[in-house]
KETORGU-379321 format. One record per residue (C-alpha): x, y, z; residue in three letters. Coordinates in nm, 3 decimals. Layout:
<fises>
+---------+---------+---------+------+
:      c1 :      c2 :      c3 : type :
+---------+---------+---------+------+
:       X :       Y :       Z :  Ala :
...
+---------+---------+---------+------+
</fises>
This chain:
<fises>
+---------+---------+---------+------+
:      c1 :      c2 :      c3 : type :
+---------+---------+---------+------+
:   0.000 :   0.000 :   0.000 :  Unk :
:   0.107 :   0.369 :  -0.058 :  Unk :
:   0.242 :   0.569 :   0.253 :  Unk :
:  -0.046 :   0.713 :   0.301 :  Unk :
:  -0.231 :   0.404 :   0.502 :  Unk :
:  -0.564 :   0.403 :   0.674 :  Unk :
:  -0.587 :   0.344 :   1.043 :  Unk :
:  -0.805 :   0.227 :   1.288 :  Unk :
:  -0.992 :   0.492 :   1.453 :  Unk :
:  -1.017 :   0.698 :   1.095 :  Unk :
:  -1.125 :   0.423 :   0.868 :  Unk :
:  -1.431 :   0.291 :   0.906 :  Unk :
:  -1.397 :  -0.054 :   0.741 :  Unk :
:  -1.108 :  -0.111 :   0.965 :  Unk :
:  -1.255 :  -0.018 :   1.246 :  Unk :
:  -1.598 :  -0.181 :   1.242 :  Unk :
:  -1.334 :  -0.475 :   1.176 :  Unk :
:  -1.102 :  -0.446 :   1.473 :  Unk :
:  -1.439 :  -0.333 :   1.683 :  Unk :
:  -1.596 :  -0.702 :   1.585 :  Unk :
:  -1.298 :  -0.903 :   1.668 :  Unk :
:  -1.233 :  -0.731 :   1.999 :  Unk :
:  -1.602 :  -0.827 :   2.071 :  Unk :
:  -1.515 :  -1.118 :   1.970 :  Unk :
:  -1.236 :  -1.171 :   2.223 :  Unk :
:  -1.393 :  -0.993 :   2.493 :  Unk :
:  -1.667 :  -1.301 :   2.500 :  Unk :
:  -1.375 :  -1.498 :   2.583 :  Unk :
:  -1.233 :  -1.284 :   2.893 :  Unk :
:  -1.607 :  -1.167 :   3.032 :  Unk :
:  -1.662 :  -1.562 :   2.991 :  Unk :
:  -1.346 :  -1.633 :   3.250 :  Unk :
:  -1.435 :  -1.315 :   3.453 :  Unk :
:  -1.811 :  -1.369 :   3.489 :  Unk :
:  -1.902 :  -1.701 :   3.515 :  Unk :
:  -1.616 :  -1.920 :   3.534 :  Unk :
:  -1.626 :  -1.943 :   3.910 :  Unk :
:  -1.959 :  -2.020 :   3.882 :  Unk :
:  -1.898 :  -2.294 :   3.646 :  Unk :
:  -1.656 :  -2.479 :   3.843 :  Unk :
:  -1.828 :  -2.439 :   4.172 :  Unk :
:  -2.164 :  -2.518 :   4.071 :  Unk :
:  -2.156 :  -2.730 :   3.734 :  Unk :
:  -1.816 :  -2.854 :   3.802 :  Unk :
:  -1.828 :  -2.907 :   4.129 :  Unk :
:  -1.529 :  -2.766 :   4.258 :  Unk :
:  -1.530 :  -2.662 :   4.613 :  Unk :
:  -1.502 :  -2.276 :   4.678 :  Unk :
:  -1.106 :  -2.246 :   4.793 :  Unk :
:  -1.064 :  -2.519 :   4.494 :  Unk :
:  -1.221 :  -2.344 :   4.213 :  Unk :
:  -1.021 :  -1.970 :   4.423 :  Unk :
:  -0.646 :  -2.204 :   4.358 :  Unk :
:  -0.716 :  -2.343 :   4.023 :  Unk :
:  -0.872 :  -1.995 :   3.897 :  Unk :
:  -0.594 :  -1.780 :   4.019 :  Unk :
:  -0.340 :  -2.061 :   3.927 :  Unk :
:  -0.399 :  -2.018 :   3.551 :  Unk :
:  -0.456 :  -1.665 :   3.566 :  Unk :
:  -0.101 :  -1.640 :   3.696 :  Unk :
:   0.008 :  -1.864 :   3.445 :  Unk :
:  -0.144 :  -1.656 :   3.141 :  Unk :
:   0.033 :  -1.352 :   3.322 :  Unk :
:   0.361 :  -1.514 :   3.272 :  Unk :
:   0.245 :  -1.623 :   2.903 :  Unk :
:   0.148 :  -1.252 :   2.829 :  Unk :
:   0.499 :  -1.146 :   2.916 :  Unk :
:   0.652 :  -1.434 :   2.726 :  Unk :
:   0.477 :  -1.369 :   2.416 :  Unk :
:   0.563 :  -1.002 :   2.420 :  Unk :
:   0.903 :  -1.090 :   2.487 :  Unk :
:   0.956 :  -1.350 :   2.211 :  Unk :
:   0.754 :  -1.262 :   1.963 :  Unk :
:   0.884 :  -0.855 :   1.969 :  Unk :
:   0.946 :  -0.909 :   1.607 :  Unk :
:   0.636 :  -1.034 :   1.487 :  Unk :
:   0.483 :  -0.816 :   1.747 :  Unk :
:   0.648 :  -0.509 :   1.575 :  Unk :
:   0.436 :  -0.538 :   1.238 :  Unk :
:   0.052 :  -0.560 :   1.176 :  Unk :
:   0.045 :  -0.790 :   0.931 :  Unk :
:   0.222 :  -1.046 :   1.123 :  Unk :
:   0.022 :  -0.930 :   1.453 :  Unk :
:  -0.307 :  -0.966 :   1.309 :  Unk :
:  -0.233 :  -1.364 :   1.201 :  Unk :
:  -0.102 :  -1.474 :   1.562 :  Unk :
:  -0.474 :  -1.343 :   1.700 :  Unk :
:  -0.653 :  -1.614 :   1.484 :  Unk :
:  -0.386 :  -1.854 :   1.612 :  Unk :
:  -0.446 :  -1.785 :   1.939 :  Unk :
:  -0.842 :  -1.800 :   1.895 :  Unk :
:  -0.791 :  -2.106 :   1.763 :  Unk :
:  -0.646 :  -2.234 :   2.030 :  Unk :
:  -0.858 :  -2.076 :   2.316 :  Unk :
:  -1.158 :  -2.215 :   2.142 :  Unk :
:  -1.061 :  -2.560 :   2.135 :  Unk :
:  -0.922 :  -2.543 :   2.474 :  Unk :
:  -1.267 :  -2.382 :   2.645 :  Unk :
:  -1.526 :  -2.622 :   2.482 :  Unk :
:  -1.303 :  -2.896 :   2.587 :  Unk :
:  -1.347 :  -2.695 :   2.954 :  Unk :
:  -1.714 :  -2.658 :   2.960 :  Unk :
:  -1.705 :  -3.038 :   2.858 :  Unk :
:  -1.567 :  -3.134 :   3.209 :  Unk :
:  -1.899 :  -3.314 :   3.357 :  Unk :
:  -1.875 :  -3.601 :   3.136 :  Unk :
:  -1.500 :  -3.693 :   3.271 :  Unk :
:  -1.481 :  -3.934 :   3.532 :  Unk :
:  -1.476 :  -3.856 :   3.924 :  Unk :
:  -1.144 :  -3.938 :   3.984 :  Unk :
:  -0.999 :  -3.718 :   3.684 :  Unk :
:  -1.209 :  -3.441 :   3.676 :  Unk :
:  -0.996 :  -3.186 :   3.865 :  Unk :
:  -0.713 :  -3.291 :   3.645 :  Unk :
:  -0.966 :  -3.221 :   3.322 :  Unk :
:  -1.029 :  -2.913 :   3.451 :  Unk :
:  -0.658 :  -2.762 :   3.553 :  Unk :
:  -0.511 :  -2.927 :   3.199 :  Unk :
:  -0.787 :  -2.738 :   3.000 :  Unk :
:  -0.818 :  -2.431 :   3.174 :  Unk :
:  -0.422 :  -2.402 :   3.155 :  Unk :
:  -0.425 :  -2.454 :   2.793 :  Unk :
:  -0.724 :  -2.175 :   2.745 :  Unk :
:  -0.566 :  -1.925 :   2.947 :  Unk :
:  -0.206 :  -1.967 :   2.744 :  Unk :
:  -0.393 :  -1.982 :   2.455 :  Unk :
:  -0.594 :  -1.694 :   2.511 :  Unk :
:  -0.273 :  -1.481 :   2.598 :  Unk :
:  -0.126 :  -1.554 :   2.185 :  Unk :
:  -0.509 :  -1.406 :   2.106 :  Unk :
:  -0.473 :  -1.155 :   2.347 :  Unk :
:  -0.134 :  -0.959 :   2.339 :  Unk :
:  -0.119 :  -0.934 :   1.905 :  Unk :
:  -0.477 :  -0.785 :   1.923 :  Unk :
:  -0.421 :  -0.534 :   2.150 :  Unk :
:  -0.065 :  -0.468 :   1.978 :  Unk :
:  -0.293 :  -0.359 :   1.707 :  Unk :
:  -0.379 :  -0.050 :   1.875 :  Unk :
:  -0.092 :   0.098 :   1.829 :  Unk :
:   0.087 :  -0.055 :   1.516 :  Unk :
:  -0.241 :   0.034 :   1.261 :  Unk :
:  -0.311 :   0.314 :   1.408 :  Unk :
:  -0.161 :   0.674 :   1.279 :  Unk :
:  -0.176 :   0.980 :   1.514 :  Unk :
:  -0.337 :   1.029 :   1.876 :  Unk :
:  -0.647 :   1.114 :   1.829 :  Unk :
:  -0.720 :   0.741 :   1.642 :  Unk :
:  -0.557 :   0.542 :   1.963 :  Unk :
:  -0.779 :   0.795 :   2.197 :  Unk :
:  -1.093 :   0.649 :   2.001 :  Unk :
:  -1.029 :   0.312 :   1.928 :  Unk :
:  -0.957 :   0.271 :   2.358 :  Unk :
:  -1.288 :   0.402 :   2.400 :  Unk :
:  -1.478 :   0.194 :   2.108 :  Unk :
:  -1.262 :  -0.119 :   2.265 :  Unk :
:  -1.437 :  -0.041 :   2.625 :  Unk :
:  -1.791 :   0.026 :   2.481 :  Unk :
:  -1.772 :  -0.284 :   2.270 :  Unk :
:  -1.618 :  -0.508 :   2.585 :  Unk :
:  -1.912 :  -0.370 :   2.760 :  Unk :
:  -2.137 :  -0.494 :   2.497 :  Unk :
:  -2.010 :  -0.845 :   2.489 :  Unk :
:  -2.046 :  -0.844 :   2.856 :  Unk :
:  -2.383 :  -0.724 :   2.854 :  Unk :
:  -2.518 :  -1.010 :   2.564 :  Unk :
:  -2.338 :  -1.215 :   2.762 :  Unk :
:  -2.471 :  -1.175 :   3.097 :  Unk :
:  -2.826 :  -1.050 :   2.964 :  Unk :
:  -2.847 :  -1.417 :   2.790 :  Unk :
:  -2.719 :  -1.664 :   3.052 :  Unk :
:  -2.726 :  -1.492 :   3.400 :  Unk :
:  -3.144 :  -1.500 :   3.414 :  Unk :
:  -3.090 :  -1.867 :   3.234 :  Unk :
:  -2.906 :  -1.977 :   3.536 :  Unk :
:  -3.158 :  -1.768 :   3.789 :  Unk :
:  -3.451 :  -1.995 :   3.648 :  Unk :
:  -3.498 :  -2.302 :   3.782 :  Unk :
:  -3.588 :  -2.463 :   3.418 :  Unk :
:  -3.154 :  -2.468 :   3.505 :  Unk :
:  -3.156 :  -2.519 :   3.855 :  Unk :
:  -2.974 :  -2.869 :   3.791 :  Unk :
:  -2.647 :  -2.927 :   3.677 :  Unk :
:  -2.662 :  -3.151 :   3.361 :  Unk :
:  -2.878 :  -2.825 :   3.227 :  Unk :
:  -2.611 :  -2.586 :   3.338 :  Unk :
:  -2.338 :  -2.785 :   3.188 :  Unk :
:  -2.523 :  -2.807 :   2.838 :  Unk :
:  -2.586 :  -2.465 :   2.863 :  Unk :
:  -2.209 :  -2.356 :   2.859 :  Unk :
:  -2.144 :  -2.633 :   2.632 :  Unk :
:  -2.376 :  -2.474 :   2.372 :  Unk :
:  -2.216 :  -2.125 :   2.509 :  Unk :
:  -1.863 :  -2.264 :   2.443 :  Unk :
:  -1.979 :  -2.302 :   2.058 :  Unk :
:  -2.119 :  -2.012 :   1.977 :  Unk :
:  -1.872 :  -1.831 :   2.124 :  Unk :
:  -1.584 :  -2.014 :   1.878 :  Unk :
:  -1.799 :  -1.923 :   1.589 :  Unk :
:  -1.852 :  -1.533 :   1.683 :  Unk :
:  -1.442 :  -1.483 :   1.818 :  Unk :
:  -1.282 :  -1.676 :   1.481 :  Unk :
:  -1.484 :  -1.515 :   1.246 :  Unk :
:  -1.448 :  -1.190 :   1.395 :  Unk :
:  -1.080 :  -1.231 :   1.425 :  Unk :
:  -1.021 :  -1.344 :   1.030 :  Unk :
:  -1.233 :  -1.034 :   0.895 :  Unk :
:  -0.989 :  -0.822 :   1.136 :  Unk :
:  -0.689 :  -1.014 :   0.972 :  Unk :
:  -0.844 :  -1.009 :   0.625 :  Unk :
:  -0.889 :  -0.628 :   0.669 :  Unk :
:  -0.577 :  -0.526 :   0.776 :  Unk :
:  -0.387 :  -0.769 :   0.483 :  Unk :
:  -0.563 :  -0.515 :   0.202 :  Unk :
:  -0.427 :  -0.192 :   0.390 :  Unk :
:  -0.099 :  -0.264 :   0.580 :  Unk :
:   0.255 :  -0.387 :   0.438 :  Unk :
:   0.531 :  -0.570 :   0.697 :  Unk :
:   0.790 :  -0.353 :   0.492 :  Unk :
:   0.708 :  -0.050 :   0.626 :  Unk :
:   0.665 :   0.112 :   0.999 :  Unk :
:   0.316 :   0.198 :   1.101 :  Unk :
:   0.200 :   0.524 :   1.155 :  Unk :
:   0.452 :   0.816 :   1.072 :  Unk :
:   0.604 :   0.862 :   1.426 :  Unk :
:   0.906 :   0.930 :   1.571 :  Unk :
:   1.051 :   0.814 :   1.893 :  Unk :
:   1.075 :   1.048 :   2.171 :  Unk :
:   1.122 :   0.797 :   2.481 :  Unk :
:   1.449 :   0.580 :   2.399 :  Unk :
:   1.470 :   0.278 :   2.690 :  Unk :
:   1.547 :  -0.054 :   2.750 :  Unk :
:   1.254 :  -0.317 :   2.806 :  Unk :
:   1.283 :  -0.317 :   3.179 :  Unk :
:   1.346 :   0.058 :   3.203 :  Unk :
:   1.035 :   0.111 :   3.040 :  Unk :
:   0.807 :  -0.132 :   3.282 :  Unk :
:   0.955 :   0.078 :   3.553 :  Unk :
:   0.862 :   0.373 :   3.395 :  Unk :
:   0.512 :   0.283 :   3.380 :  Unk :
:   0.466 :   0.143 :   3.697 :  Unk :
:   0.173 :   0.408 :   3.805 :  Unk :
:  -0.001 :   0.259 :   3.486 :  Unk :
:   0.036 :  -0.092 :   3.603 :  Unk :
:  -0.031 :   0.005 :   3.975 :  Unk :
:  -0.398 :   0.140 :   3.856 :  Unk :
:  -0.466 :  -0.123 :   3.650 :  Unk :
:  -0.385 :  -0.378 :   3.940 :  Unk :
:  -0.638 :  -0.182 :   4.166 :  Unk :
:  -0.905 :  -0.107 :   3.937 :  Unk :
:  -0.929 :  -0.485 :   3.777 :  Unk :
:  -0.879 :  -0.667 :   4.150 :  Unk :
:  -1.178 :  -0.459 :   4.186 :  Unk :
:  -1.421 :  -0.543 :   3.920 :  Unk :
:  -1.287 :  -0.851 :   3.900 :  Unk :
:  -1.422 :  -0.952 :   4.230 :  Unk :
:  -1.741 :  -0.787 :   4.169 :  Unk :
:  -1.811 :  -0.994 :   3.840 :  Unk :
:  -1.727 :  -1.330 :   4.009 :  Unk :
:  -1.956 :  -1.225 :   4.277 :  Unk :
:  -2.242 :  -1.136 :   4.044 :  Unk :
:  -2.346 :  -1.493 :   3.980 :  Unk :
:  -2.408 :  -1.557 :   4.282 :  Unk :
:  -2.585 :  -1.236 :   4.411 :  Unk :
:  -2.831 :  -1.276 :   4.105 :  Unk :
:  -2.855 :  -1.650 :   4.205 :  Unk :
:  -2.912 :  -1.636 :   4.609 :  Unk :
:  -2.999 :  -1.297 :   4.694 :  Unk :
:  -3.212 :  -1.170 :   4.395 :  Unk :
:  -3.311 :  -1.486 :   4.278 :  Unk :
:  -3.517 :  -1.302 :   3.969 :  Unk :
:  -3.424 :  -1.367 :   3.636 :  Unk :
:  -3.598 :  -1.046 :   3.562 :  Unk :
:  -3.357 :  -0.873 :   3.783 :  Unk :
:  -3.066 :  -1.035 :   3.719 :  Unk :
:  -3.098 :  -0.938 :   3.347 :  Unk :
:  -3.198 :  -0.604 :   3.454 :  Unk :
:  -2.868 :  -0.564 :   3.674 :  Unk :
:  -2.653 :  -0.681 :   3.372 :  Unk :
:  -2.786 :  -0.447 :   3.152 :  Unk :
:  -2.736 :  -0.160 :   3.352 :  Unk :
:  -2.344 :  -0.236 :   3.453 :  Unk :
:  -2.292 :  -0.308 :   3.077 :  Unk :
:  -2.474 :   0.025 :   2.930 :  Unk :
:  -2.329 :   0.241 :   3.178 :  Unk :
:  -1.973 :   0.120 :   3.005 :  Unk :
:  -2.057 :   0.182 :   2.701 :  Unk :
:  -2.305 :   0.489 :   2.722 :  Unk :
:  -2.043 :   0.670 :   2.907 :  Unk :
:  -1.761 :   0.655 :   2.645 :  Unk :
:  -1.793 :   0.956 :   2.473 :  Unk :
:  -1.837 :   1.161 :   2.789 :  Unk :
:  -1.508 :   0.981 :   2.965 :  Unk :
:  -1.314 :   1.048 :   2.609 :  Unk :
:  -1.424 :   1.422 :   2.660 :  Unk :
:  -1.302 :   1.442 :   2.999 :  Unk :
:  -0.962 :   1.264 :   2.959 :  Unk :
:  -0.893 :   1.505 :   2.648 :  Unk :
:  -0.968 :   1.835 :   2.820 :  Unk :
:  -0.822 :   1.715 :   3.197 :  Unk :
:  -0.509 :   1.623 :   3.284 :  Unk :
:  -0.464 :   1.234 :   3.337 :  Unk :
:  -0.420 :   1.201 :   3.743 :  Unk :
:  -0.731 :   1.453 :   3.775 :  Unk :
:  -0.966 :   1.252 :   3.548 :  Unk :
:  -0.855 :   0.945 :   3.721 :  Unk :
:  -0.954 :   1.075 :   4.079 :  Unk :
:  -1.283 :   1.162 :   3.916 :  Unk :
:  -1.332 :   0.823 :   3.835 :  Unk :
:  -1.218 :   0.669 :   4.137 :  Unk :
:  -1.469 :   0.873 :   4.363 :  Unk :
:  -1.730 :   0.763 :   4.120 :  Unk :
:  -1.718 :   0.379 :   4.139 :  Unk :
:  -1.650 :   0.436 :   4.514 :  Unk :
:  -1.999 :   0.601 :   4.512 :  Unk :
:  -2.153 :   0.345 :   4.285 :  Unk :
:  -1.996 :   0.051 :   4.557 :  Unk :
:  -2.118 :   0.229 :   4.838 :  Unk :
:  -2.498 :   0.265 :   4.735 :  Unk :
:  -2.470 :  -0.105 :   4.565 :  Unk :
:  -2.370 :  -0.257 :   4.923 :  Unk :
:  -2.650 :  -0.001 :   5.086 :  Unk :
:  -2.922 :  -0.129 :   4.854 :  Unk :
:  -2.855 :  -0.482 :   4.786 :  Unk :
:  -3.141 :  -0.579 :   4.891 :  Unk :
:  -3.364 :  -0.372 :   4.678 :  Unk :
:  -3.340 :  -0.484 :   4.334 :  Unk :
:  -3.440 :  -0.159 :   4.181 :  Unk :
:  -3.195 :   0.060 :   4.410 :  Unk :
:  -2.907 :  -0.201 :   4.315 :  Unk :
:  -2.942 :  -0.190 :   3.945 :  Unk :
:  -2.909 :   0.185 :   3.948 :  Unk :
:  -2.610 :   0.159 :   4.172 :  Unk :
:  -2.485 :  -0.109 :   3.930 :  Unk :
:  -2.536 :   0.146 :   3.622 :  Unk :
:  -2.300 :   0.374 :   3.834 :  Unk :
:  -2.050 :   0.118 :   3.899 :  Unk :
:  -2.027 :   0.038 :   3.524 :  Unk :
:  -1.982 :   0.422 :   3.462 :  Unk :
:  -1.707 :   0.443 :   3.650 :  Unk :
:  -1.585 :   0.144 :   3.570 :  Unk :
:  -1.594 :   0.214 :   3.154 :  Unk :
:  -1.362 :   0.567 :   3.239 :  Unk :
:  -1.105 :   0.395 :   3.425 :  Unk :
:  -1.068 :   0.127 :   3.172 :  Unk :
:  -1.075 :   0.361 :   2.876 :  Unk :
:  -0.779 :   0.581 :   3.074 :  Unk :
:  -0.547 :   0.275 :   3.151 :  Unk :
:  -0.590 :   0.171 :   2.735 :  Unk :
:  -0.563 :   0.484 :   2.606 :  Unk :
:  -0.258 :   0.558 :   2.789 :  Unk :
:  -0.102 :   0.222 :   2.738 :  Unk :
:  -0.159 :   0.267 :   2.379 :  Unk :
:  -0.006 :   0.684 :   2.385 :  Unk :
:   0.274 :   0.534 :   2.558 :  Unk :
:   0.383 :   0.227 :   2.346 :  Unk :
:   0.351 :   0.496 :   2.035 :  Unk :
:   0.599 :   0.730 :   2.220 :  Unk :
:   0.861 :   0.396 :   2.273 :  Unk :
:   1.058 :   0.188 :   2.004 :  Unk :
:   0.834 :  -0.057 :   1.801 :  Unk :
:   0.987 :  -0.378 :   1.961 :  Unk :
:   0.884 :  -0.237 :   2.264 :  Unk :
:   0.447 :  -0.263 :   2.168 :  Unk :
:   0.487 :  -0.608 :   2.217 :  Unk :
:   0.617 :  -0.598 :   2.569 :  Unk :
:   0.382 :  -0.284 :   2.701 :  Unk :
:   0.064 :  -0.437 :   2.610 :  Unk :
:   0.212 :  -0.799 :   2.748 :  Unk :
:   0.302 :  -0.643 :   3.079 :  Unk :
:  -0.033 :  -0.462 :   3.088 :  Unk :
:  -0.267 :  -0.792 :   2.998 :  Unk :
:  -0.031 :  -0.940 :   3.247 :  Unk :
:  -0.113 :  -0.727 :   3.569 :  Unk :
:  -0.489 :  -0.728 :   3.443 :  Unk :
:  -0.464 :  -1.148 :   3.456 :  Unk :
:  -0.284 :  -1.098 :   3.807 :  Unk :
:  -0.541 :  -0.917 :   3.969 :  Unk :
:  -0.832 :  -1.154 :   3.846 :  Unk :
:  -0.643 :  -1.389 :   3.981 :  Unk :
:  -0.544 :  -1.277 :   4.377 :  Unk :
:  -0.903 :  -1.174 :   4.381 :  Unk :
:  -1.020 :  -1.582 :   4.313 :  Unk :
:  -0.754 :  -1.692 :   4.552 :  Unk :
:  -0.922 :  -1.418 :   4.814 :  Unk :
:  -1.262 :  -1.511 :   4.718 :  Unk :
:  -1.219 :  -1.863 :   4.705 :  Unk :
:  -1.093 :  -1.832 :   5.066 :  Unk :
:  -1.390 :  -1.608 :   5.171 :  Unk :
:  -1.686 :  -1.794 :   5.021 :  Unk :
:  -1.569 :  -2.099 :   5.202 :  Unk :
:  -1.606 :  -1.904 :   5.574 :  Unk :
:  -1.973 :  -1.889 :   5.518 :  Unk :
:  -2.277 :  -2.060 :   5.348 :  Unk :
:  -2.298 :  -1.780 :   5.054 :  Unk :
:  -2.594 :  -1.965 :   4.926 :  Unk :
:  -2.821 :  -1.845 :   5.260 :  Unk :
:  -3.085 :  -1.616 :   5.131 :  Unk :
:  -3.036 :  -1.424 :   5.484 :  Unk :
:  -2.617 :  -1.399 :   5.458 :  Unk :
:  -2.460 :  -1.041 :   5.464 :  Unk :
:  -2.119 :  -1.189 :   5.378 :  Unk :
:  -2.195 :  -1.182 :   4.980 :  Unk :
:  -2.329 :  -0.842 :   5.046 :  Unk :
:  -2.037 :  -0.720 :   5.239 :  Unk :
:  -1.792 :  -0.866 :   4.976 :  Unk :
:  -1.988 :  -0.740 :   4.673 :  Unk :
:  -1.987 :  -0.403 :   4.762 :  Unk :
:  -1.682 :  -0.383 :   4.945 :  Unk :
:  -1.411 :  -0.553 :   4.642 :  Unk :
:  -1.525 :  -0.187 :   4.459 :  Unk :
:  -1.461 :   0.038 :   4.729 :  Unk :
:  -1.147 :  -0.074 :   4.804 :  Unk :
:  -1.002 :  -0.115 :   4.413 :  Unk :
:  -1.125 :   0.264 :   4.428 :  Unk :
:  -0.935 :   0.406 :   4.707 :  Unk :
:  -0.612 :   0.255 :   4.548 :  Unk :
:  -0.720 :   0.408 :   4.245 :  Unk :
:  -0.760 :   0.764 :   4.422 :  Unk :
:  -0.443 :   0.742 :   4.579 :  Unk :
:  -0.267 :   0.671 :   4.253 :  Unk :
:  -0.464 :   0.955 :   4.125 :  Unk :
:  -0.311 :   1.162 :   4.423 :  Unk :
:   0.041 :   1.050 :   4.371 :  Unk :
:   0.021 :   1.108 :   3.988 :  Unk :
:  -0.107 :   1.519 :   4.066 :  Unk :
:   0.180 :   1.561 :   4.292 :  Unk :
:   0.488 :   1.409 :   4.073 :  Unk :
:   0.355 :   1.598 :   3.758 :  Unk :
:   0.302 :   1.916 :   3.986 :  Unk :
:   0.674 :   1.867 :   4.133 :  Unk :
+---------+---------+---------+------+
</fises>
C-alpha cells in the first residue's frame, strides 16, 4: 500500500473490523471473569477455595504467558500484518481449549480436577497468543493520537457490549430453575462454548483479512518518531503508576463480576432482575464513552482518574447499601459500570499513547506487561474469594457476607485508584 495508510480509529472498514474481533475476544475474557467461578463451583463441582487455587493458578500462568509472548515474539509483534495472524492462532487455540473446559462433567470422578486444571491451563495460554497481538494492534495500525484515543474508548464500549449479551443471555438462564440442575447448566455452557468459537474466529479473520488489504510488513506503522528511547525493563519501571492502577481497578471489578453470579442466584433470585442488573453495569460502560473520552482530552490524566475513582467508590457504596432492593441495586450497578468504563478507557488509552511514544519492539512488551497485571489481579481476587466464600454458606438467602464482599471488592479497588490519582497530581506538579 502507498504511505499514506488508513488506520483504525479513521477508517471505518477497519474499524468496524477491529471493533468485531475485539467483541469477539472480549466473550472470551467476560466468559473467564463472569461465570467461570460459577462454572466450576456449581456445574463442576469444585469446592469454593478449589475453584479460588485453580482460577488464580492459571490466571497467573497466562500472566507469565502474556509477558513471554511479548518478549519472544517482539518481532512479529512489531508489524501488523504479522500481529493480526497470531490473534486467529491464538483464537484457535482458546476455542478448542474452552469447549473442551465446559465439557468437564462427562470426565470421570477421579480425573475431573485434572480435566479441569489441563484445560483451563491450555485456554488461558492460549488466550494470551489471542490476546497480546490484538491489543498490539492498537498501536501498530493506528496513525496519530487522536485514532488510539478512540479506538480505547470503542474497545471499552464494545467489551461492555459483549459483557452485557453475555450476561443478559445466561445470568437470568441460570436464575430460572428450568436450570436449577447441573446436567442443564453444563449443556448450557457447552452450547455457550460453541457459539462463542464461531462469533471470536470469524471476527478475528475479517480483522486479519482487513488489515492484509491496507498494511505492508515492509514499512513502519504510523509516521512517528521516537521520543522515549529505553530498555525493556526501564520502560516497565517507567510505567509502573499505569500498572499500579490497572492492578487496583481490575482486582476490583474482578471480584465484583465473580460475585455477580451468585448475588443474582441467592440474593435476587429473579431472572428479571438479574438481566436487569446486567444491563445496567454493561450500558453504563458503554453509554459513558464519549463523555469519559471528553473528559480525559480536556483534563489532565491524574485529575480525570480521581474523578473516576470517587465515582465507582460512590456506585460501591450505594450497591452494598441497597442490595437488597433490586431496583436501588441496578441503578447503583449502572453507576459502577460508569465508572468502571472511564477507568478502563484511561489505563488503554494511555497504554496505547505510551507504546507509540517507545521503540516498536517495545508494543509487544507494554501491552504484554499490561494484559499481564490485568490477569494478576483476576487472579489474587479468586484466591481471596475462594478463601472467603468458604467461611460462610454464601448460598443463605439471609447472609450479609456476599453483600459485604460485593460491595466492598469496589470500594477498596477505588481508594487505590484515588491514591494513585493523588500520587500522579503531585509528581507531575513537582
Amino acid at each position: 500500500m502507498s504511505a499514506e495508510r488508513r488506520s483504525i480509529g479513521r477508517d471505518r472498514g477497519l474499524t468496524l473490523a477491529y471493533c468485531a474481533a475485539h467483541f469477539g475476544k472480549s466473550l472470551f475474557w467476560n466468559c473467564g471473569t463472569l461465570l467461570l467461578a460459577f462454572f466450576l463451583t456449581e456445574v463442576a463441582g469444585l469446592s469454593p477455595l478449589m475453584m479460588g487455587g485453580v482460577l488464580a493458578g492459571s490466571l497467573l500462568l497466562s500472566a507469565a504467558t502474556d509477558v513471554v509472548i511479548g518478549r519472544t515474539l517482539r518481532r512479529r509483534l512489531s508489524f501488523t500484518r504479522s500481529a493480526a495472524v497470531l490473534q486467529v492462532v491464538g483464537c484457535v487455540l482458546a476455542s478448542m481449549a474452552l469447549v473442551g473446559l465446559f465439557l468437564t462433567p462427562l470426565a470421570p470422578g477421579d480425573v475431573r480436577l485434572g480435566w479441569v486444571i489441563a484445560t483451563l491451563l491450555a485456554f488461558r495460554a492460549a488466550y494470551s497468543l489471542y490476546d497480546t497481538p490484538q491489543n498490539a494492534l492498537m498501536t501498530l495500525a493506528t496513525t496519530d493520537a487522536w485514532s488510539r484515543s478512540r479506538v480505547a474508548a470503542l474497545r471499552v464500549a464494545t467489551s461492555g457490549l459483549a459483557a452485557l449479551l453475555l450476561a443478559a443471555a445466561i445470568l437470568p438462564v441460570l436464575a430460572s430453575e428450568a436450570f436449577s440442575g447441573a446436567d442443564r447448566r453444563a449443556a448450557l455452557f457447552v452450547w455457550l462454548g460453541a457459539a462463542m468459537t464461531v462469533i471470536g474466529l470469524g471476527t478475528a479473520l475479517w480483522l486479519q483479512h482487513a488489515l492484509s488489504r491496507q498494511w505492508s510488513d515492509n514499512a513502519s506503522s504510523s509516521p512517528r518518531e521516537t521520543r522515549v528511547r529505553s530498555g525493556d525493563w526501564s520502560a516497565m519501571i517507567a510505567l509502573a503508576p499505569l500498572y499500579g492502577m490497572a492492578f487496583a481497578f481490575l482486582l476490583a471489578v474482578s471480584a465484583f463480576a465473580k460475585l455477580e453470579p451468585y448475588y443474582v442466584a441467592y440474593v435476587l433470585g429473579s431472572p428479571v432482575w438479574a438481566g436487569a442488573l446486567a444491563i445496567a453495569g454493561a450500558c453504563g460502560v458503554m453509554l459513558s464513552q464519549p463523555v469519559w473520552e471528553r473528559v480525559i482530552a480536556r483534563l489532565e490524566r491524574g485529575r480525570a482518574l480521581g474523578i473516576m475513582s470517587l465515582a465507582l467508590m460512590a456506585g460501591a457504596l450505594a450497591f452494598g447499601l441497597a442490595a437488597r432492593t433490586p431496583w436501588a441495586a441496578t441503578a447503583a450497578a449502572g453507576v459502577i459500570g460508569i465508572a468502571s468504563g472511564g477507568l478502563n478507557q484511561l489505563i488503554w488509552s494511555t497504554a496505547a499513547e505510551e507504546a507509540a511514544m517507545r521503540p516498536r519492539t517495545q508494543v509487544g512488551l507494554i501491552y504484554g506487561a499490561l494484559t499481564a497485571v490485568s490477569k494478576t489481579a483476576p487472579a489474587v481476587s479468586a484466591l481471596g474469594l475462594g478463601a472467603l466464600l468458604g467461611r460462610f454458606d454464601y448460598r443463605a438467602a439471609d447472609t450479609d457476607g456476599l453483600l459485604l464482599l460485593i460491595a466492598g471488592s469496589p470500594m477498596f479497588g477505588a481508594a487505590i485508584c484515588a491514591l494513585i490519582a493523588v500520587s500522579w497530581c503531585v509528581s507531575r506538579a513537582a
